[in-house]
N, C-alpha and C positions, 0 to 999 in steps of 0.2 A: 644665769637663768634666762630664758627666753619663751616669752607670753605672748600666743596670738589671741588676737578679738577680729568678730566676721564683720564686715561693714552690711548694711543691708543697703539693697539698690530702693527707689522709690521711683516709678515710672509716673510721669504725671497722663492722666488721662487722656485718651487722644477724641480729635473734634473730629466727627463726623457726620456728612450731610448724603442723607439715605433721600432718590425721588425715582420719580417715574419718568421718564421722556416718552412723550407721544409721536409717532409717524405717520405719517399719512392721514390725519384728520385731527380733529381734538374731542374732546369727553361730548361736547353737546352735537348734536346736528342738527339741522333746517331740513325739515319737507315742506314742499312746495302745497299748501293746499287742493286745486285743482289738478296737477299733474299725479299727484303722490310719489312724486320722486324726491330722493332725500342727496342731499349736499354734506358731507361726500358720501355715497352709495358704497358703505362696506361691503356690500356681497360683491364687488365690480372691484373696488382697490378697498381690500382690508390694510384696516391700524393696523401697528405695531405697537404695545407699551413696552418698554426698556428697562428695567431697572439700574439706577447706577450708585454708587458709592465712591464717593470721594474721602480721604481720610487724609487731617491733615496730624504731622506725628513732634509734638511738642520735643522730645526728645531727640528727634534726629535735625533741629536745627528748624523745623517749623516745616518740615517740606511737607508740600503737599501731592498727593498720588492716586493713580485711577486704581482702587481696588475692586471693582466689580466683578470682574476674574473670580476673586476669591471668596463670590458670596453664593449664598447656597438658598435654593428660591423657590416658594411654594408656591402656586396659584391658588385662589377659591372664588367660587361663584356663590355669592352669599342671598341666601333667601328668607323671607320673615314670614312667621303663618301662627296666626294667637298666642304671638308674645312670645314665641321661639324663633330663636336666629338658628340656621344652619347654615352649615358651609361646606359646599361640596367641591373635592379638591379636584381640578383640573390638573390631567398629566400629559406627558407625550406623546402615552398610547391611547390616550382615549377621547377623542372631541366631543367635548359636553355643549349643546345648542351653541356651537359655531365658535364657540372660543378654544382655542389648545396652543400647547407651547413648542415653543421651536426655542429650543437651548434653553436660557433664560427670560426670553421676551414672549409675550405672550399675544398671540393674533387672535383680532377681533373680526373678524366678516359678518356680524349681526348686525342689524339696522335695532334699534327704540324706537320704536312709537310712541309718538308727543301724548304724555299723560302719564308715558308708563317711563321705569326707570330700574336699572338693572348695576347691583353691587358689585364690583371687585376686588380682594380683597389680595394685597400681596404680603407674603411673609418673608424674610430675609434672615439670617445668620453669619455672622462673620466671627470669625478666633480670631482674638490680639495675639498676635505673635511674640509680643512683651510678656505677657501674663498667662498666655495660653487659657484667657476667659472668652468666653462667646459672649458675643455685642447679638442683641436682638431687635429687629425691625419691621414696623407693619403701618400699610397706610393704604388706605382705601379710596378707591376713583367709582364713581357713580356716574354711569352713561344715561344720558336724556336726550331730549328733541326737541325743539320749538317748532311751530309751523310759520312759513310765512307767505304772500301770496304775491306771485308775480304777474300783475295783470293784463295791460300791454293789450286792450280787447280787439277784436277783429270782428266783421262781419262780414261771410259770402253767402250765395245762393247761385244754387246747381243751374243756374241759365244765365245764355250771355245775356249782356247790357241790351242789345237788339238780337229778339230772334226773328227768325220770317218761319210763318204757318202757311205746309201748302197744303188745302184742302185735299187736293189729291192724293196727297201721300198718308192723310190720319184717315181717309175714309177708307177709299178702295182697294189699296196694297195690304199686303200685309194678313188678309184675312183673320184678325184678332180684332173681335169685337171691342174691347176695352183701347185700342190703338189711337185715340181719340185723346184719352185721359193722360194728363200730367202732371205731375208731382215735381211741383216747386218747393223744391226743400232747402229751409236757411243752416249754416253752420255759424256757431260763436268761438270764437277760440280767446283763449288768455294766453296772449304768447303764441307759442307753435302748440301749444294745448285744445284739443275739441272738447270744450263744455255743454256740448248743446242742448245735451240729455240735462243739463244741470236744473233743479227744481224751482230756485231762484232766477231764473233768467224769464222775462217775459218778449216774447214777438207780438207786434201789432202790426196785418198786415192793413193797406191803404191801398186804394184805388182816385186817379187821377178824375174831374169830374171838372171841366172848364179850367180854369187856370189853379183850381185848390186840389188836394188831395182830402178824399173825404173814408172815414170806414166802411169795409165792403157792408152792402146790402143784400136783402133777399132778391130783388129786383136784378142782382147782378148775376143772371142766370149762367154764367160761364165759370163760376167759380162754385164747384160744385160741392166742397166746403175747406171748412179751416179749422186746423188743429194743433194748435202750440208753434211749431216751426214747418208747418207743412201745410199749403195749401195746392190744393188738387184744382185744377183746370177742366174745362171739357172746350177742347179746340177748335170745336165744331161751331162753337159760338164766341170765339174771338173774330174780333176784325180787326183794326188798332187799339192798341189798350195800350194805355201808361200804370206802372204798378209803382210801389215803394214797401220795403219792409223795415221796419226798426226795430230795436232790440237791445236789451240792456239788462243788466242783473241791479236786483232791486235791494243788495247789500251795499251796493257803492253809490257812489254822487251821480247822477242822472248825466250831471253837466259836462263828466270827466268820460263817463264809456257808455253812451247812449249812440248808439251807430246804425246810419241807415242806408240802404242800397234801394239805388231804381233800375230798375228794370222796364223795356218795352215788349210786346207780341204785338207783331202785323200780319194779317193775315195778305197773301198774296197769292193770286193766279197767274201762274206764266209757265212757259215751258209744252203749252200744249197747241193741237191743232186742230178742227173741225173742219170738216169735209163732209159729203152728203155721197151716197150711195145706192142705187138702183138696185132692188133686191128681188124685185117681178115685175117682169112686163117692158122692160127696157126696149123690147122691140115689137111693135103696135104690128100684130095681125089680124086679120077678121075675126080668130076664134079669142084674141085676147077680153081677156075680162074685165082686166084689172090690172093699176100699176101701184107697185107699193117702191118709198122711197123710207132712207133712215139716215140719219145722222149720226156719223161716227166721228169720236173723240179720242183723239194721239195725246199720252203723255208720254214722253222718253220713250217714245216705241209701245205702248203699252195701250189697248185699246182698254176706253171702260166699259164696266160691263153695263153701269148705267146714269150715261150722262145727265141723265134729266134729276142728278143729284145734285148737278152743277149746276146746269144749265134750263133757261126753256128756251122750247120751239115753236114756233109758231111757224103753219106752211100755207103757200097760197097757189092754187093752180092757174095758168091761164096757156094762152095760146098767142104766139109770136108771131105778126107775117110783119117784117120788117121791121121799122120801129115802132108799129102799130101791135097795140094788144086788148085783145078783147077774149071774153068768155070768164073774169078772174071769178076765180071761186074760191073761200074761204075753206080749207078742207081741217081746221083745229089745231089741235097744239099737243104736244109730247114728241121724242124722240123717232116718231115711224108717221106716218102718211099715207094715206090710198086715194087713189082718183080713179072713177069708173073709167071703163072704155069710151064712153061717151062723152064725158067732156075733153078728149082728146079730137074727137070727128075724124075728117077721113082725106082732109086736103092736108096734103103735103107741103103745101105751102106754107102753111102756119104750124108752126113746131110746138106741139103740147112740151110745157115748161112747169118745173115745179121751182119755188120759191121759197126758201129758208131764211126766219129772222129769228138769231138766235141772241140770247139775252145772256151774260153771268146771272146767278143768284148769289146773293148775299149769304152770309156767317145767319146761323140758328138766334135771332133776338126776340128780347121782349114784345108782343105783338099789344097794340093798346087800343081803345076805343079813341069815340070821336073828341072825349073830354079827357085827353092824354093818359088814362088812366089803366093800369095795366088788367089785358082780360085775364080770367080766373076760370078754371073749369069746375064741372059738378065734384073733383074732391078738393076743390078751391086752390089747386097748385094752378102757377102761373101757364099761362100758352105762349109757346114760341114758334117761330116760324123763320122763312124766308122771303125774301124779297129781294125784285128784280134789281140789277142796280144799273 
């Protein structure tokens, strides 16, 4: 007689290590406070999360094996809203706010914002090939931000170290009334960053006064005001000026990013010519009446139309017979001049001569009385003037 009995197999359970591999960045990122740019910027190089499975198989010897191949992989975008969890399944065909899958890995190109914090939730399924049971897998990565600040501060302003002011060129070129004004504007940067709109950042600007630097005054008629990072000029009343601006953000140490720029305006005349010009009368007849003479002023080729914005004139008439001169007559002051026929006379010998002393005027300043005190007019705003220099 002959009896079988079935052995029964007993597979011992196999060890396996289900994760996620991340590419191209990791779960948290850093944005830059002031920039708002984030380290690493997913919308520029998106993660990749991986899913892997290792399985190591007790029964064939301990070996262990990439089975990832053979796992079957869900996405979800998990959401919370009064005590209820959803999870809404990301797939191939459909990009749900910038996450979707490519095979089994799942591309992120969405940034977090620091505060805020966004679920993932991955599912996984493998069959044992032993048993033909399904092994099941889920483990969830939470993307976030930190901020951090890179500070590194800097301090420029839109004008050189030395600029030269030419009267000529902010009056009478240009025919723009406002051609005068300038806008000295500071910039702060943190890093290669422009903060300077930043609310926290304070500008103090300063004006040079004997060997100190003191804060601008009313008195300081050429700065025609000041407003956070911007202080507006009027040119007309520079002559040499020393400036300085400083600036700093009142969150950090004073010690560490308090930074300051000096600056000079000098005002200079050059580049021009005066000459004097006979306009009637250059040639002394009986029936002449009258000689009229004027003063014309060359810049770069360019006559003004009215030097006596620059300049005064003062004319004098006389009469030449050799080195001898007699008849001088005071004929006034401005850019034109008249002398009757008569104090020319009628000898030839002595050459009716007209005589030009002409002065610079000075930059628009504070004008003051005998007790240095600045004059005030009847709406009590300051008077400025010029003077000869």
């Amino acid at each position: 007689m002959i009896q079988t009995n079935e052995a029964i197999i007993i597979y011992d359970a196999l060890n396996t290590t289900f994760d996620v591999q991340m590419l191209g960045g990791g779960l948290t990122q850093r944005k830059n406070t002031f920039s708002g740019e984030f380290t690493v910027d997913r919308t520029i190089c998106p993660m990749a999360l991986c899913p892997t499975l290792l399985v190591t198989d007790p029964n064939m010897d301990n070996v262990t094996t990439d089975q990832t191949q053979m796992l079957v992989v869900r996405w979800y975008l998990v959401t919370s809203s009064g005590g209820t969890v959803t999870e809404t399944e990301i797939t191939s065909r459909d990009i749900v706010d910038n996450y979707y899958l490519t095979g089994k890995d799942l591309i992120v190109q969405a940034n977090v914002e620091p505060g805020n914090s966004v679920v993932l939730r991955v599912k996984a399924s493998y069959v044992n090939r032993h048993t033909s049971e399904t092994m099941m897998f889920e483990k969830d990565l939470v993307l976030s931000a930190t901020t951090y600040v890179e500070y590194n501060p800097k301090l420029e302003v839109n004008i050189p170290t030395y600029s030269i002011v030419s009267p000529f060129k902010i009056i009478d070129e240009g025919g723009n009334d406002d051609n005068y004004l300038r806008n000295v504007q500071a910039k702060f940067f943190a890093g290669s960053v422009d903060i300077s709109s930043n609310g926290r950042l304070l500008f103090i600007w300063e004006k040079k006064d004997g060997a100190n630097y003191r804060a601008i005054a009313a008195t300081d008629v050429e700065v025609v005001s000041i407003s956070g990072r911007n202080m507006v000029l009027d040119l007309r009343c520079i002559g040499r000026v020393k400036y300085r601006v400083t600036a700093y953000h009142q969150d950090f140490d004073q010690s560490e990013n308090r930074r300051t720029v000096y600056f000079t305006v000098n005002r200079q005349m050059s580049g021009h010519t005066v000459r004097t010009e006979v306009t009637r009368g250059k040639y002394l007849k009986k029936s002449t009446l009258e000689s009229e003479i004027e003063a014309v002023v060359t810049v770069n080729s360019h006559t003004l139309d009215n030097p006596s914005d620059y300049f005064t004139f003062a004319w004098t008439f006389y009469r030449q017979n050799g080195t001898a001169v007699e008849g001088t007559t005071f004929l006034g002051f401005g850019p034109k001049a008249v002398a009757g026929r008569n104090l020319s006379g009628y000898d030839k010998t002595k050459r009716p001569t007209f005589q030009m002393e002409c002065k610079p005027l000075s930059e628009y300043q504070l004008l003051t009385d005998e007790n240095d005190q600045p004059i005030v007019d009847e709406n009590d705003e300051y008077v400025i003037g010029q003077l000869e220099e």
